[in-house]
PDB file of N, CA, C, O and CB in Angstrom:
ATOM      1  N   UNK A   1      -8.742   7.691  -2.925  1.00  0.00           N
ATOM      2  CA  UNK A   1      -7.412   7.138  -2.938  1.00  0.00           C
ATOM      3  C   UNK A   1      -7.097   6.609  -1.534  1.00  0.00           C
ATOM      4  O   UNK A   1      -7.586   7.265  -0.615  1.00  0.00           O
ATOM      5  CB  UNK A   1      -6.370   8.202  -3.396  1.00  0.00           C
ATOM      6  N   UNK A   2      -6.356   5.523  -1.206  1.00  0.00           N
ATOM      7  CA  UNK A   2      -6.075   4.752  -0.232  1.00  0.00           C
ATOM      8  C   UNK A   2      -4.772   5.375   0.407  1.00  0.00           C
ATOM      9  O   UNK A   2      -3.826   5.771  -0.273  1.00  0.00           O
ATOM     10  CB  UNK A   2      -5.978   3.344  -0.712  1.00  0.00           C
ATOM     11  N   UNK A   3      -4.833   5.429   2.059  1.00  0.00           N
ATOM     12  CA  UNK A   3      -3.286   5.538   2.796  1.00  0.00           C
ATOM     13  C   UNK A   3      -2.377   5.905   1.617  1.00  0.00           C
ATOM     14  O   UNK A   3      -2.219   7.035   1.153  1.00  0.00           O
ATOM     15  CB  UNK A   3      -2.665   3.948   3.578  1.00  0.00           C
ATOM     16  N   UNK A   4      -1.632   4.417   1.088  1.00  0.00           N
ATOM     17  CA  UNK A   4      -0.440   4.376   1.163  1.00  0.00           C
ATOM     18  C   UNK A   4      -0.157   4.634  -1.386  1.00  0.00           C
ATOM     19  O   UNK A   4       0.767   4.696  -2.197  1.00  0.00           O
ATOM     20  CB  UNK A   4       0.035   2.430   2.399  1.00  0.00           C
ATOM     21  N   UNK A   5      -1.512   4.666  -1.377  1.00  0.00           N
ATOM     22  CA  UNK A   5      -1.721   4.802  -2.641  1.00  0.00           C
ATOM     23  C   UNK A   5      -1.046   5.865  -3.362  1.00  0.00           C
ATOM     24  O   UNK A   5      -1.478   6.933  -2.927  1.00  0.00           O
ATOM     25  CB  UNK A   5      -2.932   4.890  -2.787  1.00  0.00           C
ATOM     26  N   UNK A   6       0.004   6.091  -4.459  1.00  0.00           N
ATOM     27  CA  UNK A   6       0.365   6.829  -5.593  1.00  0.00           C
ATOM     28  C   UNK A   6      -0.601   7.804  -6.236  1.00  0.00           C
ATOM     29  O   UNK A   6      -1.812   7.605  -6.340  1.00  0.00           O
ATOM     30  CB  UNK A   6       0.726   5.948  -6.511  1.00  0.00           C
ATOM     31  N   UNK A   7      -0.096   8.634  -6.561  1.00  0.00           N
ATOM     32  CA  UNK A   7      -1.539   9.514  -7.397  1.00  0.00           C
ATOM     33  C   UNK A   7      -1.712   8.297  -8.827  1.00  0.00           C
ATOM     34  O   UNK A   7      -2.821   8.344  -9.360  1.00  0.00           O
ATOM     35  CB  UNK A   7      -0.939  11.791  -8.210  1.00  0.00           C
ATOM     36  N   UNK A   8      -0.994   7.560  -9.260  1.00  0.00           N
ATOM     37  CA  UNK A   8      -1.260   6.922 -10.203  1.00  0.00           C
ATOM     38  C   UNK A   8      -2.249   5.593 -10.041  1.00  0.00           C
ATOM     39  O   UNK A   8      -1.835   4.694  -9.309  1.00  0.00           O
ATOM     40  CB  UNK A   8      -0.086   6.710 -10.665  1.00  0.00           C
ATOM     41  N   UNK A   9      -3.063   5.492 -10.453  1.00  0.00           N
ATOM     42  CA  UNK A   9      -3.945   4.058  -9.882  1.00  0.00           C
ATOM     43  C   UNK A   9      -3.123   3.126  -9.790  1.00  0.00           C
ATOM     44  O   UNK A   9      -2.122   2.953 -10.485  1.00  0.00           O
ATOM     45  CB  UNK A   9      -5.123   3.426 -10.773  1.00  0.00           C
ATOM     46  N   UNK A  10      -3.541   2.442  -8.865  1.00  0.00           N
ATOM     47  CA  UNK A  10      -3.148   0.936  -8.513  1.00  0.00           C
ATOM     48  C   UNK A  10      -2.081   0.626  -8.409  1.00  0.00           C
ATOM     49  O   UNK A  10      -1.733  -0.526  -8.666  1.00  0.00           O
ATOM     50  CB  UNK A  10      -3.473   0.053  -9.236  1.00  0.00           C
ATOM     51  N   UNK A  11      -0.807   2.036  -7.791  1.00  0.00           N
ATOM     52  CA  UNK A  11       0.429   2.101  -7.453  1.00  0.00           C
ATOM     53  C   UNK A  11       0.128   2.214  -6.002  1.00  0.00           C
ATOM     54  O   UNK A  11      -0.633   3.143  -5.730  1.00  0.00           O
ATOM     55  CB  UNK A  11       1.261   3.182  -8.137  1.00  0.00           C
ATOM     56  N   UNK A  12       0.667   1.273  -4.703  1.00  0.00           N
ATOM     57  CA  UNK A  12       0.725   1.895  -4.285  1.00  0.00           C
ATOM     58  C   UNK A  12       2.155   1.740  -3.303  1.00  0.00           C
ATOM     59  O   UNK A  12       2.448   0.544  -3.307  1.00  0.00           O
ATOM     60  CB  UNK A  12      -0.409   2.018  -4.054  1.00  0.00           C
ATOM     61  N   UNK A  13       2.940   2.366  -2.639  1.00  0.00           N
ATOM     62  CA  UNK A  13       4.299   3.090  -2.010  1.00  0.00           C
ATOM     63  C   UNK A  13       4.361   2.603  -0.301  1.00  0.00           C
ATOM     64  O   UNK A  13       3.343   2.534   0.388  1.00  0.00           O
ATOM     65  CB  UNK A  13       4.137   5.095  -2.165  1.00  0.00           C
ATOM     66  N   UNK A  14       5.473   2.352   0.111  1.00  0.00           N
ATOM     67  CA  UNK A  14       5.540   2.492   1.555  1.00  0.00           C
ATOM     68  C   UNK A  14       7.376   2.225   1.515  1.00  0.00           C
ATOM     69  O   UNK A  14       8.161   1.875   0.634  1.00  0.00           O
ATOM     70  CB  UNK A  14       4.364   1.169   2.558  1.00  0.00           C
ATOM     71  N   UNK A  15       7.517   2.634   3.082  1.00  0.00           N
ATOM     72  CA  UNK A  15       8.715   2.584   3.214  1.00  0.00           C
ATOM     73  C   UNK A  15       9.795   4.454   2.921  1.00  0.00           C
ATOM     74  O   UNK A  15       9.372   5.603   3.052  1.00  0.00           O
ATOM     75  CB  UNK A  15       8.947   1.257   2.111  1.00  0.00           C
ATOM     76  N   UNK A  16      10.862   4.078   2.613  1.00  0.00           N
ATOM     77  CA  UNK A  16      11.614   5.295   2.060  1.00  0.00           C
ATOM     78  C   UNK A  16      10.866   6.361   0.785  1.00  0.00           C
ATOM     79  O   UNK A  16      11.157   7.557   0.756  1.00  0.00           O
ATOM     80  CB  UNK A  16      13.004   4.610   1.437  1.00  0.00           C
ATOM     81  N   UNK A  17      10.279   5.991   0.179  1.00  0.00           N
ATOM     82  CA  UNK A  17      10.006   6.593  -1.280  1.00  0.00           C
ATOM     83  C   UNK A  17       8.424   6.804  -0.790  1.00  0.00           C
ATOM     84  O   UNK A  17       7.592   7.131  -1.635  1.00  0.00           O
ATOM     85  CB  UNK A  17      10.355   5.397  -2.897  1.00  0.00           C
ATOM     86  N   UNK A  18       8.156   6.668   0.165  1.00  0.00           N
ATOM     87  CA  UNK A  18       6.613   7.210   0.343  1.00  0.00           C
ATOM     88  C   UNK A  18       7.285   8.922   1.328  1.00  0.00           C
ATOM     89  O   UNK A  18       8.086   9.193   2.223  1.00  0.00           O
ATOM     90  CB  UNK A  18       5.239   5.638   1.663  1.00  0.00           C
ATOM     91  N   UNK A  19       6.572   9.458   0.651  1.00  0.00           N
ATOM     92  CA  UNK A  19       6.417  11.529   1.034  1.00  0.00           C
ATOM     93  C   UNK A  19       6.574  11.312   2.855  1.00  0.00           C
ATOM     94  O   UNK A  19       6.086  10.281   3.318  1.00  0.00           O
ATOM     95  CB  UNK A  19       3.999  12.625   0.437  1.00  0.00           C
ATOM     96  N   UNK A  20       7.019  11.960   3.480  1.00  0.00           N
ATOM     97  CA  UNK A  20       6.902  12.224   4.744  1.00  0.00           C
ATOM     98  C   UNK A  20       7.345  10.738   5.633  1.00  0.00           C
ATOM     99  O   UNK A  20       7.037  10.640   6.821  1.00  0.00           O
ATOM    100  CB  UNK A  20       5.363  12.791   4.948  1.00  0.00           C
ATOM    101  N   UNK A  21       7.919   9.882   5.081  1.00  0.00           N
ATOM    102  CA  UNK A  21       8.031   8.279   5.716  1.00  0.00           C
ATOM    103  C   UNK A  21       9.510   8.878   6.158  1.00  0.00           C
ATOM    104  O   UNK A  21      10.247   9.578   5.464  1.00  0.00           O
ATOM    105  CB  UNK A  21       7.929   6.527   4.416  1.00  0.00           C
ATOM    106  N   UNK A  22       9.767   8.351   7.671  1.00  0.00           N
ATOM    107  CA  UNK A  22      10.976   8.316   8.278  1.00  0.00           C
ATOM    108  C   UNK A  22      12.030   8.101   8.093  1.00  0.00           C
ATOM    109  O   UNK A  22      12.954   8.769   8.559  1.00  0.00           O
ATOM    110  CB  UNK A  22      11.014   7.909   8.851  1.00  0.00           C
ATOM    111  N   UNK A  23      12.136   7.233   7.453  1.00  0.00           N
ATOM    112  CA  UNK A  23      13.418   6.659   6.509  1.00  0.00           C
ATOM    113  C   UNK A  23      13.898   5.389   8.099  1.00  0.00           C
ATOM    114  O   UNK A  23      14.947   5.405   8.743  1.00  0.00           O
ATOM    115  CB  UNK A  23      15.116   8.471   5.902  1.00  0.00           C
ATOM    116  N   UNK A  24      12.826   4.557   8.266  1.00  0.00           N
ATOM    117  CA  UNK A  24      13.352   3.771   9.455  1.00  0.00           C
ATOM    118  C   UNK A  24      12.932   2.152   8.872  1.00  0.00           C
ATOM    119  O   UNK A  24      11.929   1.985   8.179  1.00  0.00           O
ATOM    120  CB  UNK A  24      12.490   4.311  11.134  1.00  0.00           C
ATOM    121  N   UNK A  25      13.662   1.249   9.183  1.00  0.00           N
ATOM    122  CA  UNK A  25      13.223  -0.149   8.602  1.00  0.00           C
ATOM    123  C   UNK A  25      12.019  -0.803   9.415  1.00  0.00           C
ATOM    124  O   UNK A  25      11.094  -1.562   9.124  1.00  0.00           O
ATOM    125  CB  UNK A  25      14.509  -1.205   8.647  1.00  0.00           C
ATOM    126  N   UNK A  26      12.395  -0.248  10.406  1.00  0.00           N
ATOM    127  CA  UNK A  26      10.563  -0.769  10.861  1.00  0.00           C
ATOM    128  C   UNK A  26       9.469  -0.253  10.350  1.00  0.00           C
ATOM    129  O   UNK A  26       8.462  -0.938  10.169  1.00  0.00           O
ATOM    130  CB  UNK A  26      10.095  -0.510  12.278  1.00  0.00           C
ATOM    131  N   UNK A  27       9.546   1.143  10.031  1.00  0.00           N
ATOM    132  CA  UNK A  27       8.161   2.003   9.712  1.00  0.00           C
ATOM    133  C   UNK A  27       8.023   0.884   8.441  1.00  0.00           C
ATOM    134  O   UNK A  27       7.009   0.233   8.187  1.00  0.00           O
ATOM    135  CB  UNK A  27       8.293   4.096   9.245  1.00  0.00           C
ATOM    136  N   UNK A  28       8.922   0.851   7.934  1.00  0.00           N
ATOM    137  CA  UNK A  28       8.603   0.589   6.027  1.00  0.00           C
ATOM    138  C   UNK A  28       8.238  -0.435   6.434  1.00  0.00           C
ATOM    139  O   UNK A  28       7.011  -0.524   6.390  1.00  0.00           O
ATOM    140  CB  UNK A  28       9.819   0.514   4.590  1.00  0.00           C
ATOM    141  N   UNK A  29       8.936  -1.639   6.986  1.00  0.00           N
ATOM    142  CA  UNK A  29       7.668  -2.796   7.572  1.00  0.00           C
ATOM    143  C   UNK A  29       6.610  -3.195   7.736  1.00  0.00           C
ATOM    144  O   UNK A  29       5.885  -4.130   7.395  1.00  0.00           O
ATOM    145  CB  UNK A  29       7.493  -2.996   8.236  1.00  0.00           C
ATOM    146  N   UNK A  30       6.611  -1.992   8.557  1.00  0.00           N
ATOM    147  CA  UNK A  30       5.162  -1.811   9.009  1.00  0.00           C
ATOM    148  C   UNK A  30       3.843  -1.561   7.944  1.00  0.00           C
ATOM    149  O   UNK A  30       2.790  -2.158   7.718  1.00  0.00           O
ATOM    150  CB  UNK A  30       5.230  -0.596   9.913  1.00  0.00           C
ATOM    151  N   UNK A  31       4.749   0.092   7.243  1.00  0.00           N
ATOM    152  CA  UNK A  31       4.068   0.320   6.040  1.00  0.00           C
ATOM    153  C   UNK A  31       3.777  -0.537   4.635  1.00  0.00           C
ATOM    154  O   UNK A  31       2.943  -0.356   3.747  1.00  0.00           O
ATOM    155  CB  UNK A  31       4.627   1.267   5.738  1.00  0.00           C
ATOM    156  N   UNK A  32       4.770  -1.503   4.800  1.00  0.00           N
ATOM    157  CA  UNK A  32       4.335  -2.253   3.653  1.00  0.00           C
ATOM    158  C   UNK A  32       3.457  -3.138   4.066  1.00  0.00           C
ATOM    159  O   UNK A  32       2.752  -3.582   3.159  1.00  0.00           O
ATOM    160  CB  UNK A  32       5.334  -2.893   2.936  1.00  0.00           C
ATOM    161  N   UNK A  33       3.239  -3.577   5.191  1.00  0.00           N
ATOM    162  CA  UNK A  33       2.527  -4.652   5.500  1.00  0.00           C
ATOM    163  C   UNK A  33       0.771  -4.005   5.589  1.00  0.00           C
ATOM    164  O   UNK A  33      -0.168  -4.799   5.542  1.00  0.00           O
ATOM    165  CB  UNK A  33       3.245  -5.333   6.996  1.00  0.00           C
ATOM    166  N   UNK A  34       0.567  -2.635   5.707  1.00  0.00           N
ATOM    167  CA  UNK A  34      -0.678  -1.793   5.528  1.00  0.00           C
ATOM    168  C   UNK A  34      -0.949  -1.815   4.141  1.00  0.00           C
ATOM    169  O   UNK A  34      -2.053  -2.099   3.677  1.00  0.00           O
ATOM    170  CB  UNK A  34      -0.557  -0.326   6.027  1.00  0.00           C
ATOM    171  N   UNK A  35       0.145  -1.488   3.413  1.00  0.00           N
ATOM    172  CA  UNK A  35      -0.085  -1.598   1.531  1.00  0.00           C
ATOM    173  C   UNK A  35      -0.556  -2.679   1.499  1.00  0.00           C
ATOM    174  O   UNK A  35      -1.775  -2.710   1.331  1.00  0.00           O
ATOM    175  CB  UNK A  35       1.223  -1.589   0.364  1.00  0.00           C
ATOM    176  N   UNK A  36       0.095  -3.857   1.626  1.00  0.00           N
ATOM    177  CA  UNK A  36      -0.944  -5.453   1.349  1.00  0.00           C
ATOM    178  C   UNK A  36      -2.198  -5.230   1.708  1.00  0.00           C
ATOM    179  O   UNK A  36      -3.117  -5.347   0.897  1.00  0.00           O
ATOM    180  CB  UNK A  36      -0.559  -6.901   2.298  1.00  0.00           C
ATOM    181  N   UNK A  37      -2.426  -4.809   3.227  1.00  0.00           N
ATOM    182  CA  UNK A  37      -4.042  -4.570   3.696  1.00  0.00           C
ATOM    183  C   UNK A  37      -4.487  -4.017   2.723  1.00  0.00           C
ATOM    184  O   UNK A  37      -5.496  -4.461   2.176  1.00  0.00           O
ATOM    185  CB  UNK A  37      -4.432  -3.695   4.947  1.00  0.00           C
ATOM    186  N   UNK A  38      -3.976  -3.138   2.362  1.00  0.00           N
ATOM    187  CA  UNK A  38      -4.946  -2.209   1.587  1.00  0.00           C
ATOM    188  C   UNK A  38      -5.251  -2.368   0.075  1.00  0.00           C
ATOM    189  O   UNK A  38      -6.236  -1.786  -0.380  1.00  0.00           O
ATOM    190  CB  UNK A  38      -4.442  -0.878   1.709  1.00  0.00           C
ATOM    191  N   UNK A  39      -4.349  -3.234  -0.846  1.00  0.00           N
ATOM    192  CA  UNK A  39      -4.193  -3.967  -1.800  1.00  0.00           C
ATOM    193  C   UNK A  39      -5.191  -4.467  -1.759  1.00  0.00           C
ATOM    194  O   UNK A  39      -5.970  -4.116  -2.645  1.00  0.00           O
ATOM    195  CB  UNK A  39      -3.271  -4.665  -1.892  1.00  0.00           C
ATOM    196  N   UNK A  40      -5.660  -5.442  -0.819  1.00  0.00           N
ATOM    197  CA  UNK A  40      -6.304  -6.681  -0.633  1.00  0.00           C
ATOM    198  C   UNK A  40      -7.315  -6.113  -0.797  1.00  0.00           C
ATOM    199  O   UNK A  40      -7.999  -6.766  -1.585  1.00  0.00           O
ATOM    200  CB  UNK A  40      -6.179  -7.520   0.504  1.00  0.00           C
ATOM    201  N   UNK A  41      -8.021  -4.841  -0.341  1.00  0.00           N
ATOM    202  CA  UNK A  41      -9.297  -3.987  -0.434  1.00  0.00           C
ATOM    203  C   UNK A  41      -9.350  -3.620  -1.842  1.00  0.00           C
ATOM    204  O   UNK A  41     -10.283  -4.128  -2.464  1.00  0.00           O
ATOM    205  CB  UNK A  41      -9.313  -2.656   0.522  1.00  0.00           C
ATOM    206  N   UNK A  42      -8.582  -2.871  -2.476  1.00  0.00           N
ATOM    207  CA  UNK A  42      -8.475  -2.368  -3.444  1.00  0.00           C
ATOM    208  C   UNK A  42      -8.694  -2.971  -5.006  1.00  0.00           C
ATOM    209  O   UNK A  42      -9.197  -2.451  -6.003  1.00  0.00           O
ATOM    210  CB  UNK A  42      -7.497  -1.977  -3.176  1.00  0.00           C
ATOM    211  N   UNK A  43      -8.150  -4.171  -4.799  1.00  0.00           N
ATOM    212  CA  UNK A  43      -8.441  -5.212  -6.147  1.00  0.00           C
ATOM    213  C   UNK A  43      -9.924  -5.195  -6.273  1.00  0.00           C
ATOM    214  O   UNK A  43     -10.584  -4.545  -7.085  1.00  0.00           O
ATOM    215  CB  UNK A  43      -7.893  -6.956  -5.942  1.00  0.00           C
ATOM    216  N   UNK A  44     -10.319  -5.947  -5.418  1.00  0.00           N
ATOM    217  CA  UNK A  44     -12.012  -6.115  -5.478  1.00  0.00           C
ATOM    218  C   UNK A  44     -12.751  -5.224  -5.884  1.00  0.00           C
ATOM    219  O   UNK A  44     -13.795  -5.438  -6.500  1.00  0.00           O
ATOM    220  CB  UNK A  44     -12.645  -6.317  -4.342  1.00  0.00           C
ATOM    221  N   UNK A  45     -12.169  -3.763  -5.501  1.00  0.00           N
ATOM    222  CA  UNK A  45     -13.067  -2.911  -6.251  1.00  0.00           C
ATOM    223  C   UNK A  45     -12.772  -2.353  -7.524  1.00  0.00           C
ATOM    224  O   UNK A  45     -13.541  -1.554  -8.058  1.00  0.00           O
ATOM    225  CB  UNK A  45     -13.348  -1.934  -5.551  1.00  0.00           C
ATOM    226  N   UNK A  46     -11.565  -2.772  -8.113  1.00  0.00           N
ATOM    227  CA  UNK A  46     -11.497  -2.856  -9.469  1.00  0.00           C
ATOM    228  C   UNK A  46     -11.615  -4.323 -10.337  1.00  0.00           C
ATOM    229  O   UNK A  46     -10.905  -4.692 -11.273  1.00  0.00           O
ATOM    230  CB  UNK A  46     -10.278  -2.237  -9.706  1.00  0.00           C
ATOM    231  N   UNK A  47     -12.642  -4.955  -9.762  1.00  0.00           N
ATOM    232  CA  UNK A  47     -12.753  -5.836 -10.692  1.00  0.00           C
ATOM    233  C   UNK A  47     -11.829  -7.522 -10.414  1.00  0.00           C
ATOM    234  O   UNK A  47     -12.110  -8.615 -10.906  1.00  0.00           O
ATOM    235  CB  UNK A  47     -12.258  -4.941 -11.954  1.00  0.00           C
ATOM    236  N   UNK A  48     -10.697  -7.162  -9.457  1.00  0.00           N
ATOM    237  CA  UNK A  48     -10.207  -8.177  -9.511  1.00  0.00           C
ATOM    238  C   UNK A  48     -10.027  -8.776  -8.248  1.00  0.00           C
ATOM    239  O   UNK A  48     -10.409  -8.322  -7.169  1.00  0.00           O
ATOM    240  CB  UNK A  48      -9.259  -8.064 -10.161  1.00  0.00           C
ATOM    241  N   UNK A  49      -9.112 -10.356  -8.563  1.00  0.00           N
ATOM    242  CA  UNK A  49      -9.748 -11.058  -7.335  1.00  0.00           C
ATOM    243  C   UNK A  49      -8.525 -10.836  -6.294  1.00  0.00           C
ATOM    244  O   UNK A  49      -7.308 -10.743  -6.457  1.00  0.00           O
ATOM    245  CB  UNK A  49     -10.184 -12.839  -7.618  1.00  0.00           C
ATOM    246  N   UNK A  50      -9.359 -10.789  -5.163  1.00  0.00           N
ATOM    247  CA  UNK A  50      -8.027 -10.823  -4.000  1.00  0.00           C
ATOM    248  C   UNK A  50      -7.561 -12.183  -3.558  1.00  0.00           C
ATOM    249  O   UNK A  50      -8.200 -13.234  -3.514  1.00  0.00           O
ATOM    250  CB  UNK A  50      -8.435 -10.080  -2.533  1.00  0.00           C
ATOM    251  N   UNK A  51      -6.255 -11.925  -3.226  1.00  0.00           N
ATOM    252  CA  UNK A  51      -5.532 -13.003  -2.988  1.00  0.00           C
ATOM    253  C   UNK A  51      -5.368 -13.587  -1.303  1.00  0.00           C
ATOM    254  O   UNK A  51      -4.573 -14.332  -0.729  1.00  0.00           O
ATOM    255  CB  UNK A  51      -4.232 -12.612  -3.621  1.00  0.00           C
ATOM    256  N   UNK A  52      -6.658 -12.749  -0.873  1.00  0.00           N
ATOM    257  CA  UNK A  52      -6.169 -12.983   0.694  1.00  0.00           C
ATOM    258  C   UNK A  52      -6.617 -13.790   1.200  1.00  0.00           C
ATOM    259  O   UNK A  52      -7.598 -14.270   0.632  1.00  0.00           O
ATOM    260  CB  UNK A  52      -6.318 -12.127   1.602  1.00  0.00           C
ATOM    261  N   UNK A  53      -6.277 -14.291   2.265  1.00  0.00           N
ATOM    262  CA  UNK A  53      -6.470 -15.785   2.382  1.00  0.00           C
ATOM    263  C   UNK A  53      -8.124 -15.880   3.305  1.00  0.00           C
ATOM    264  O   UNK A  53      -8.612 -16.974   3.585  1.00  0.00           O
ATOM    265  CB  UNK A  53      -4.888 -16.572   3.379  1.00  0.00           C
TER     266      UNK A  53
END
C-alpha cells in the first residue's frame, strides 16, 4: 500500500481526512500533490494508463 493510500484499493486520501494530517492548508497541498505522484505510479501497476505527462 502507498503513503497516502486508503485501506480500500485505489482510494487514496490527503489533507484533513488523512489519520494523523495537521489540519493545515499547506500540508494538504502538499499532500495532495504526493497523492498525484503516487497515483501516477499506481495506475500502471494496475493495468492502467497514466496520465502523466
Amino acid at each position: 500500500m502507498h503513503g497516502f493510500q486508503d485501506g480500500a484499493a485505489g482510494v487514496f486520501c490527503a489533507g484533513d481526512v488523512r489519520h494523523g494530517s495537521i489540519k493545515r492548508v499547506a500540508s494538504g497541498v502538499g499532500e495532495g500533490s504526493m497523492s498525484i505522484s503516487l497515483i501516477h505510479e499506481y495506475l500502471p501497476l494496475k493495468g492502467e494508463p497514466s496520465l502523466a505527462p
